[in-house]
N, C-alpha and C positions, 0 to 999 in steps of 0.2 A: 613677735612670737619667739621665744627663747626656747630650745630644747634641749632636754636633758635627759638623761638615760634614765630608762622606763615611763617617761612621761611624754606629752607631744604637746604642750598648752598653746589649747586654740587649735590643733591640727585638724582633731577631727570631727570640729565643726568648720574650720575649713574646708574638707574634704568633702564632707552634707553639703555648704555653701556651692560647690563646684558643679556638684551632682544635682544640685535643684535650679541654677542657670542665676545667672544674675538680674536682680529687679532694677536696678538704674542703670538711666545708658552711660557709656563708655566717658562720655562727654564731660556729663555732669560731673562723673568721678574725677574726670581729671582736674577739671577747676578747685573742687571744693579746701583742699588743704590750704591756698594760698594765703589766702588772709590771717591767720591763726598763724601761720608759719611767720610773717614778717617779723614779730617782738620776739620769738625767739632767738630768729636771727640775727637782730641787732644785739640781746643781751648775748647771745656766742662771742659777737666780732667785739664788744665791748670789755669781755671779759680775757679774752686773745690779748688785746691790745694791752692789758696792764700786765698780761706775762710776760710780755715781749719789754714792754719797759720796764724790768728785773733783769734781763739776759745780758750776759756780755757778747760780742758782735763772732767768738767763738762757737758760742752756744747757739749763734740764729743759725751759722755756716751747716753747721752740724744738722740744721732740721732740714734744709734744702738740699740734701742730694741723698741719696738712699744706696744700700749695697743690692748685687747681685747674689745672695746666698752662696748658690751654690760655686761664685768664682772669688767668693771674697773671705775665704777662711781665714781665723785671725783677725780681722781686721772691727771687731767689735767689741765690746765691753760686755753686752749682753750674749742669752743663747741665740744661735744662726742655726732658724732650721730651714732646711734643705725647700727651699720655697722659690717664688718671684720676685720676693722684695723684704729688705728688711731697714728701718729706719732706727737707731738709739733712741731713748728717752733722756730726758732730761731731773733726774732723783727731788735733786736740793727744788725744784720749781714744779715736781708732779705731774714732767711730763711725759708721758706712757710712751714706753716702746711700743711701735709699730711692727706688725710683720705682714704681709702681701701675697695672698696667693690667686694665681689664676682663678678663673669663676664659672664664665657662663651655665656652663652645663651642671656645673657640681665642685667641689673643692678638687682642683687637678693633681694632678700626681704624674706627668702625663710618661715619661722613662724610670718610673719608681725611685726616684729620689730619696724618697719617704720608705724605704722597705716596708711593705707589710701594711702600707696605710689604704686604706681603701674609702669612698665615699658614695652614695647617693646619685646616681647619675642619671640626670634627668634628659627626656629625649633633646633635638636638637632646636635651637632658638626657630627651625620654622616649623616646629612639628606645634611650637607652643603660638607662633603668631598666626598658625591654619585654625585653632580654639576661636580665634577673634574674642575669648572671653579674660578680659584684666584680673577676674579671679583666681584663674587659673594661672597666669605668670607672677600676680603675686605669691599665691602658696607654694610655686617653684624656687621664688625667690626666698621667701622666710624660709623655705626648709633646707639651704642651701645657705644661709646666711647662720641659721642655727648650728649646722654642723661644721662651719669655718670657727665661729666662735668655742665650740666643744674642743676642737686641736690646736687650737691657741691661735687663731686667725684674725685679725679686728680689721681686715681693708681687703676687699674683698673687689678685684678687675674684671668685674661684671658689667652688665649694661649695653650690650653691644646694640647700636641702633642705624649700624649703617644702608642705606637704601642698597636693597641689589639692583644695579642699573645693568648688569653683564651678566647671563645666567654661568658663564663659566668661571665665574669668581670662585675661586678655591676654600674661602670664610663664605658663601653667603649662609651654610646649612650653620653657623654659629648668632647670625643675624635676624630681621621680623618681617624680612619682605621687603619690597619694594614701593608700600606707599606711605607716606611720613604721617597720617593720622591713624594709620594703624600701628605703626613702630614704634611714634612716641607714645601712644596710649600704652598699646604693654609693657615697653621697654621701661617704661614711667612706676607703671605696678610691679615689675618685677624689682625696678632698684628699691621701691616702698619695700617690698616684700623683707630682701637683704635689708633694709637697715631697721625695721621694726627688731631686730636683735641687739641694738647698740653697737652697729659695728657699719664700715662704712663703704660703701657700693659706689663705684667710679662710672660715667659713662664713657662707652667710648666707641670709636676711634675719634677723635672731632680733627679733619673732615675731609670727607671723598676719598678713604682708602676704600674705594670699590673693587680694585681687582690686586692680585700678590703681585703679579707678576711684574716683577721693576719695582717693587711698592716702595724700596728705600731711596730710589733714583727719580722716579715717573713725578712729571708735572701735571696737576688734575685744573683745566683749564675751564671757566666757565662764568659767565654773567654774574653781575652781583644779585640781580632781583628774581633770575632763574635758580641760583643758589639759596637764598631766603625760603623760595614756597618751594623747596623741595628738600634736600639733606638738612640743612639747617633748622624748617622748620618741624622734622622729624626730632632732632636735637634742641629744639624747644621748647617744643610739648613736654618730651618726656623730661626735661629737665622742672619744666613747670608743676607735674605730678609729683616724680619722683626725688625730688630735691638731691641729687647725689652730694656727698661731699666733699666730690673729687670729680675733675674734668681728666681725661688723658687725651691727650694730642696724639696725633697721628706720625707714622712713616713718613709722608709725600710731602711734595712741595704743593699748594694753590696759586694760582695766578702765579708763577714766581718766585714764592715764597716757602720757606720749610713750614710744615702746617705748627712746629713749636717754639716758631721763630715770626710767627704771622700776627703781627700787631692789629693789624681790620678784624682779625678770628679771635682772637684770644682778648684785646683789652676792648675795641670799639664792639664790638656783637656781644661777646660773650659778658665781659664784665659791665659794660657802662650802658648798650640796649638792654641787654635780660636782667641786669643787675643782679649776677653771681654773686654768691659771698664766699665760696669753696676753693680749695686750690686745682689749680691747673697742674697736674703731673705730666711728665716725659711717656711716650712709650719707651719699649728697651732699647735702645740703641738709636732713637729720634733727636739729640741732640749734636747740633753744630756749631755751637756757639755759646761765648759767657755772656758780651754786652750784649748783643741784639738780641740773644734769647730774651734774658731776663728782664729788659726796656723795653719787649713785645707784651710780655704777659706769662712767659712759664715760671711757675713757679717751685718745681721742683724735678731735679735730673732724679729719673727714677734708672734701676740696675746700669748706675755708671761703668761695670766695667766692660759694658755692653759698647758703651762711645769710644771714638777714637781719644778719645782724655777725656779726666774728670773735669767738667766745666765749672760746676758750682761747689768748687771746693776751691782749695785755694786760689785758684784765678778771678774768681767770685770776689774773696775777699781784695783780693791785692785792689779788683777792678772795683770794691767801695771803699775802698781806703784812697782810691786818686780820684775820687768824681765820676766815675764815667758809666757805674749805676748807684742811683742818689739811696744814703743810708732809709731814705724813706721808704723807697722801692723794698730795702732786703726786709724792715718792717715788715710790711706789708704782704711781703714773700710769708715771712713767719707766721702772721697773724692769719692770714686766710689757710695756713692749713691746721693750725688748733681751733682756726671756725668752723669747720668742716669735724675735725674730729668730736669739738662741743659739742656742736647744733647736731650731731645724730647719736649722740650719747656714749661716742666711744671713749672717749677722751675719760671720762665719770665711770665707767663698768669694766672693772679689770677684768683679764684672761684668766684663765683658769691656770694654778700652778702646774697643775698634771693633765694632758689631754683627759677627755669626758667621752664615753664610749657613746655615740647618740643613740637613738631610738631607732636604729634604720629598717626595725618592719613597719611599722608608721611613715616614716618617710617614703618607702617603696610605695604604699599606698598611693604619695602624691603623686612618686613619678608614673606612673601606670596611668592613672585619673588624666594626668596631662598628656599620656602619650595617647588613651581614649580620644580625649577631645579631638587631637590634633589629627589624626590618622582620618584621608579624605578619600571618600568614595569617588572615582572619578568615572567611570563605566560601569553599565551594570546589566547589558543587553540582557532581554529574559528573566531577568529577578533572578541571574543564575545564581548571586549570594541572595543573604546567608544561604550559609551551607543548606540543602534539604538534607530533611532528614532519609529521602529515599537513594542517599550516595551512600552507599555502602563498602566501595571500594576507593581512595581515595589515594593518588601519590605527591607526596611532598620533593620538590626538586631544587636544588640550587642554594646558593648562596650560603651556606655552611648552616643550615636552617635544622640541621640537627643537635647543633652546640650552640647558638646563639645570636644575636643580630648587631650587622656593622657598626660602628660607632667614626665621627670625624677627626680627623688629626688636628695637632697643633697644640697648642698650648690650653686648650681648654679639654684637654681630654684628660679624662677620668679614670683613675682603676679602680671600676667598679663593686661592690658589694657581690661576692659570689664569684673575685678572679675573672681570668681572660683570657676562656678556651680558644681561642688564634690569638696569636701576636706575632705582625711579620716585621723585624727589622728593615728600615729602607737602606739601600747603597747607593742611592745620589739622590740630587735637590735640593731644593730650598728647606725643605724640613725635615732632612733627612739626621738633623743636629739631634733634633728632641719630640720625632713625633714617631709611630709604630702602628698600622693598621690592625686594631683592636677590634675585637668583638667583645660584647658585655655574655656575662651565660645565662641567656634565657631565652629556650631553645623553641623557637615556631612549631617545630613538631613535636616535644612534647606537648607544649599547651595544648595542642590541638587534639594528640592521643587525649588527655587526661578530660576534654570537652567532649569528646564525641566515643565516648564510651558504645563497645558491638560495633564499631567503623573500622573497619580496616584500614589501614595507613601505612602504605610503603616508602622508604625514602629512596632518592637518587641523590648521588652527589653531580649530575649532569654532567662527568668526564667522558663516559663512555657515553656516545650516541645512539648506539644502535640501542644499547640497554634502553636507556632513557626513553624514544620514542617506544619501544615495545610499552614500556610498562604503564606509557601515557595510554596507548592505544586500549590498552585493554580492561583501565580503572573508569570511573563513572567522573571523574573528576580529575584534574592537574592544576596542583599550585605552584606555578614558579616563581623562588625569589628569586628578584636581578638585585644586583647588588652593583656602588657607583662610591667608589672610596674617592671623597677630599680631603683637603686637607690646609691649614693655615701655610704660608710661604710658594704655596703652585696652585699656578691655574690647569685648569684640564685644558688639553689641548681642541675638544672637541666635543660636541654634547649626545656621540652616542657611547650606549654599555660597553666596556671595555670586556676584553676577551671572547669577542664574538657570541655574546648573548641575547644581539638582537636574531643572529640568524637559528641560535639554542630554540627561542621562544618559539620564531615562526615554527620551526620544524614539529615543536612538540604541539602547535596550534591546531596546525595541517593532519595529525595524527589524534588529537583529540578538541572537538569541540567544545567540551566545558572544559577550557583554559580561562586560569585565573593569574594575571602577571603580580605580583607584589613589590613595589619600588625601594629598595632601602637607596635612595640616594640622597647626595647634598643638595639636592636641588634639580630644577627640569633636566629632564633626557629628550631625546628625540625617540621617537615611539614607530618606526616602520609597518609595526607588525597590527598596528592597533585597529585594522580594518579585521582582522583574523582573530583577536582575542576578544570576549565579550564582556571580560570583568577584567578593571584594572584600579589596584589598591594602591592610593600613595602613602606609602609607612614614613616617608623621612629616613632618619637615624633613631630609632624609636625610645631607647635607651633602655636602662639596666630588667623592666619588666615588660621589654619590647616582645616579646615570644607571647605570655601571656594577654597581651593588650591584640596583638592582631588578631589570639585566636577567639577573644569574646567580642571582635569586630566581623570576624569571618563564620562566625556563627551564629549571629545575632543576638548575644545575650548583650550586648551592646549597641545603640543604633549610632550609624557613623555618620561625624557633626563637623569634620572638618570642613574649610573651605580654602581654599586653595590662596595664599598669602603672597604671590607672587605665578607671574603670566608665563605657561611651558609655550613655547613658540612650537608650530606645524615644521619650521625647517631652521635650518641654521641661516640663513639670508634674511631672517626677520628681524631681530634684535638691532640695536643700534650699530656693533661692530661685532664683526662676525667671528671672531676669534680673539686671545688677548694681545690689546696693545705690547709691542715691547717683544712680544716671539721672534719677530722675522727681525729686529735689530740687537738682540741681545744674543750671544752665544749659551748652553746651555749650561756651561760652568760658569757667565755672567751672571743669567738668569736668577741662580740657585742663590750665587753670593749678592745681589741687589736684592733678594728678597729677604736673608735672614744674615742679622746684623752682625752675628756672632763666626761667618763663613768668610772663607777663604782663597782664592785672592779678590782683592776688589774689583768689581765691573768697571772698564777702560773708557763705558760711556756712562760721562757723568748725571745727562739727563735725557729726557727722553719727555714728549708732550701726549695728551690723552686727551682730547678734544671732546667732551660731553654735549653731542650737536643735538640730543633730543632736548637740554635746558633742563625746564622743572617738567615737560610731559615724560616723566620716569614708568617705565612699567607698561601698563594698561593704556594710558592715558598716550605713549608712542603706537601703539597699536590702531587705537581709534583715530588717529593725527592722518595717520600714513594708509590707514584703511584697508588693515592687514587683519585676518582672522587666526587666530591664534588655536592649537590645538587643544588647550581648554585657559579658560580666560582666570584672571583674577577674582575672585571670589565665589569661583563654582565648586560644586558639592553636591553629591547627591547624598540620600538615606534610604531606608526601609520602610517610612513612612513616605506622606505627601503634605504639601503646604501650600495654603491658599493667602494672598494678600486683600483685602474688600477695604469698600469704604474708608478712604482714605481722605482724607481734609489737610489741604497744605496752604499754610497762611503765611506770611512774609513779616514786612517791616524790618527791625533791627536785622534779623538773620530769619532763614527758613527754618518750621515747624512743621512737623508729619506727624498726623496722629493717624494709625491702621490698626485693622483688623487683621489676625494672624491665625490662620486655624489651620490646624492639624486634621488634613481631609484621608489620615488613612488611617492605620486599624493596629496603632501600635504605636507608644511614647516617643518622643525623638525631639530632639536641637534645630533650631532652624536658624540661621544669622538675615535677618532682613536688614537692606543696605539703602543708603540713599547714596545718588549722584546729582550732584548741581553743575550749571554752564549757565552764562549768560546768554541770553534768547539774540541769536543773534551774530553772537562774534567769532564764530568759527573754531573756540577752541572745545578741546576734548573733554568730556565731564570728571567730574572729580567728585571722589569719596569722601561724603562729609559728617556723615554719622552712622553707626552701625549698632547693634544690638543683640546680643545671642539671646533665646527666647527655648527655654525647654516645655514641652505640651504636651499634655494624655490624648490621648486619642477622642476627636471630636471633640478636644478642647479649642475653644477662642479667648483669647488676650489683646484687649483694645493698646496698645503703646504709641510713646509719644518720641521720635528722633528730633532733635534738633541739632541743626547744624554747626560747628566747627567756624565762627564766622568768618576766619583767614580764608578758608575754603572756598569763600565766597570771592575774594578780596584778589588784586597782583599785588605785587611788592612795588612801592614808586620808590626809586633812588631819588627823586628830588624833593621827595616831603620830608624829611624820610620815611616810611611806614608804611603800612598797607591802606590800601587803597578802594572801595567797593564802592564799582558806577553804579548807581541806582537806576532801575530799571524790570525790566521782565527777568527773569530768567527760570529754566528748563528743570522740571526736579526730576526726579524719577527714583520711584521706591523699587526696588530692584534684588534679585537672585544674585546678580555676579554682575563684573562692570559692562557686561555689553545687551543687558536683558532692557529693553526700552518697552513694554510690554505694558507698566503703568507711569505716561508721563502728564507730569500738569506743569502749568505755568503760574508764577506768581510776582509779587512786585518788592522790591527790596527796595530798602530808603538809603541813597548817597552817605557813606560817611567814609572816615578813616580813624585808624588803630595806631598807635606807637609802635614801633621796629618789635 
């Protein structure tokens, strides 16, 4: 889907598409492109290969390492715009300069580089994996890929699929959650999304940059076959959908190794088990090396001046001119990133000479539709939402909710469409280089004024307490935003609301009963107060039409569908490590500089180990292990409505089949995500998410649907086959609400086989 100023083609019937739920499961989707994909991909890599045998051994050096814009003035033949990444073209051979910019969220901009440039900013990658619906991240994705293309953008470092195993991960609000068939399924449609514009969508991090802290030093330690069914196979999947045409590797070392330097990761998994045809990029500053890099599998230093040297520039050369990486390899180097550019149409669809203004009240449309979906009801004692219409007195408190709603730091941040009423500079940390706690302007209590027309509506900005509880005491209603800024380069040190706004909430709870908390954070908080509050709204990072979208959620002109894409723990002793690795041995000017590559002086501890001892039970799946009750589980949601499961028929053999009945038993339209979980009958481990389905229904509507299962899902990884592996036997299903609802279980029989890696 291409856009262009005053046009949206395809957006909005996208849009319809979004708002009427999607008809096939998640599943199907993901498989179907493959086969049809494979002859293109051969004639790309075929047609690569005869360009590459045209080039002189100058011209290959020149594709394999890339500038950092904004440190590399000069040092181009073409224009250097203020971006992530810029690569030369090659004229006399037709081949396109490259330029790179940040992505997930929206085309970054993230310290105004770009004076004046503004974009689309969509909520945050968990506000779109709470949707559970692949529709929805791919129209984030095309409308985000449309407008990188309109400012002359063609590569696009989007994709991000890493599992959150730590909820105090500083990226996780840029990521899909924590379970790898929900990550790669969207993650999969959103890179679809970005490249149905001719332009090319990276996944990344590959692999297990789970937490900042250390991220450039830290060793992410863990099993080969616990690695498989868990990050990787999140990085599978969606590699399987979403065909990216570019891998980026990661910060960290695995087992030992720098993940851009890691030959198991990059040539034995990535290229020769999934059989990639795309290039393998650098992250910024992730290169250590010329031979082992490039005889492991990278094949491209991206923002070299981010490394301690340019690897693959002249060292590169000197090191194929003595043997010691074979002229075939720098081939090959070459060839797989014109495959990548071919095989998604970038390579063929020039840039625009002059940026293209896009269509951004159409786009806003998407972001809002996504930040709808995603935004998760999580309490709702009393039906005290939506709002009644008998609150006539209502105050709005907290979190700058009169100008507009938080947005995440780092390199994926956005300056959004309509300016950025806050903007706090930081003075120290890891990303204090190039990130700024932003708000987008779209303000919760206007939306809300402009909804609930003859409602009174007071604001507090919750400085003053006494103010504050009076004015709770004496309105029919109190909606508190908490607000929880992350950010890419630091982890939070801890998972409750910073500047005493768990004790803000009680006191305004204590003083009025219909208290409503509203979460803008990057992910779980710890909730003290939740025994005293009776409605609590998880918004995320909502993004650029986030004011508007909470208030036709808190009003009911909207019924709320999210479901919860990752597990908030009851206390900080639940998770696997209770705090981030690397704190208590890093000093805090270590901290900053082993997180962002571009900082100064270097960390004096070269490494440090991270011991992933839950394996592939990531998430949900550690909770049920350990037998721990979480303060709301993975895939829980409430609505406005009510939903029934009936007759259900679950039949086996190759994989598991769910055919149910799904009705809508209350008195108003609404979204319901019906889940399956599989276990083998028997073997004491914890159930697993193996197909899922958002399902939208009128009221006293029934829709018979069919889930079938994710067969890996079913499967362990055998390191000695190699492959996956599924005992044949009984095993447990359960058609399910969220992953701890057991509520409907049957059993069935599955037939013995095994999968390739």
């Amino acid at each position: 889907m291409i856009v262009t100023k005053g046009k949206m083609a395809g957006g909005l019937a996208m849009i319809a598409l979004i708002a009427a739920g999607t008809g096939a499961s998640a599943q199907t989707q993901m498989r179907s492109p493959q086969k049809a994909a494979r002859t293109s991909i051969a004639a790309a890599r075929a047609r690569a290969d005869r360009i590459v045998a045209k080039m002189t051994r100058e011209e290959k050096i020149l594709l394999v390492h890339g500038l950092f814009p904004t440190m590399a003035a000069g040092k181009s033949k073409e224009e250097l715009i203020p971006s992530a990444g810029h690569i030369d073209g090659i004229p006399r051979l037709g081949v396109p300069l490259v330029r790179e910019s940040d992505a997930s969220l929206g085309v970054a901009n993230q310290v105004e580089q770009r004076v004046g440039d503004v974009a689309t900013a969509l909520p945050s990658g968990l506000a779109t994996a709470a949707s559970f619906d692949p529709a929805i991240a791919r129209a984030g994705g095309a409308m985000i890929g449309a407008e990188a293309r309109d400012k002359r953008f063609n590569v696009l470092l989007a994709g991000g699929v890493n599992l959150t195993r730590d909820p105090w991960n500083g990226r996780n609000f840029e990521y899909l959650g924590e379970d790898p068939l929900l990550a790669g399924t969207l993650g999969g449609a959103h890179i679809a999304g970005v490249q149905s514009n001719r332009i090319v969508s990276t996944i990344k991090h590959y692999v297990l940059n789970a937490q900042e802290t250390g991220r450039n030093i830290l060793d992410a330690r863990i099993g080969e076959a616990a690695l498989r069914m868990s990050d990787l196979l999140a990085f599978q999947i969606a590699i399987e959908q979403g065909r990216p045409g570019s891998v980026m590797c990661a910060y960290n070392k695995i087992n030992g190794d720098w993940a851009c330097e890691n030959r198991y990761l990059l040539t034995d998994v990535l290229k020769r088990d999934w059989g990639y045809h795309g290039w393998v990029m650098s992250d910024w500053g992730a290169v250590h090396s010329t031979v082992k890099a490039a005889n492991a599998g990278l094949d491209q230093e991206s923002g070299q001046e981010l490394d301690k040297a340019i690897y693959f520039a002249e060292p590169l050369a000197e090191a194929v001119a003595k043997g010691e990486v074979p002229e075939a390899r720098l081939n090959d180097m070459v060839a797989r990133y014109l495959t990548g550019l071919i095989e998604t149409g970038a390579y063929d669809a020039p840039m625009p000479t002059q940026a293209v203004t896009p269509d951004y009240a159409a786009h806003a449309e998407v972001a809002q539709r996504a930040a709808e979906a995603g935004i998760v009801l999580l309490k709702n004692d009393g039906n005290l939402l939506p709002i009644a219409r008998t609150a006539k007195r209502i105050v709005v408190i907290g979190g700058n909710a009169d100008v507009g709603v938080l947005s995440g730091g780092g390199s994926s941040q956005v300056r959004s469409v309509g300016g950025a009423p806050v903007e706090i500079p930081l003075a120290y940390g890891g990303s204090s280089s190039f990130a700024r706690i932003t708000y987008h302007a779209s303000s919760p209590l206007a939306a809300l004024r402009k909804a609930l027309p003859g409602v009174e509506i007071e604001w507090q900005d919750g400085r003053n307490l006494n103010a504050t509880v009076a004015a709770a005491k004496k309105a029919d209603m109190a909606i508190f935003f908490a607000t929880q800024w992350t950010t890419e380069a630091d982890d939070v040190p801890d998972l409750r609301l910073p500047n005493q706004q768990d004790a803000l909430i009680a006191a305004i709870a204590a003083a009025q009963p219909h208290t409503v908390a509203v979460m803008e954070t990057g992910g779980p908080v710890l909730m003290p107060w939740i025994a005293k509050v009776p409605a609590v709204v998880q918004a995320w990072y909502p993004g650029q039409r986030g004011g508007e979208a909470l208030a036709a959620i808190l009003t009911g002109q909207v019924d709320p569908s999210g479901r919860l894409p990752i597990t908030f723990p009851a206390d900080a002793s639940q998770p696997p490590r209770p705090r981030p690795v690397g704190l208590d041995k890093l000093s805090e000017v270590e901290a900053a500089a082993a997180a962002n590559p571009a900082a100064t002086p270097a960390p004096t501890l070269q490494s440090f180990p991270v011991d992933y001892v839950e394996g592939a039970d990531v998430g949900y799946r550690w909770y049920e292990k350990k037998g721990l009750k979480p303060l709301f589980p993975f895939g829980h949601g409430l609505s406005y409505t009510s939903f029934a499961y009936r007759n259900p028929i679950v039949t086996g053999g190759k994989t598991v089949r769910v055919t149910v009945d799904i009705v809508n038993t209350g008195q108003r339209a609404g979204s319901d995500v019906p889940q399956i979980y599989v276990a083998r009958d028997g073997s004491g481990d914890p159930m697993r998410l193996a197909a899922f389905q958002r399902v939208t229904l009128k009221p006293g509507e029934t829709r018979r649907i069919t889930l079938i299962a994710e067969p890996r899902l079913l499967a362990d990884y055998d390191t000695a086959l190699p492959g996956w592996r599924i005992q044949g036997g009984a095993y447990r299903v359960a058609v399910a609400h969220d992953a701890t609802d057991r509520a409907m279980v049957s059993t069935t029989r599955i037939d013995a086989q095994t999968m390739k890696p």
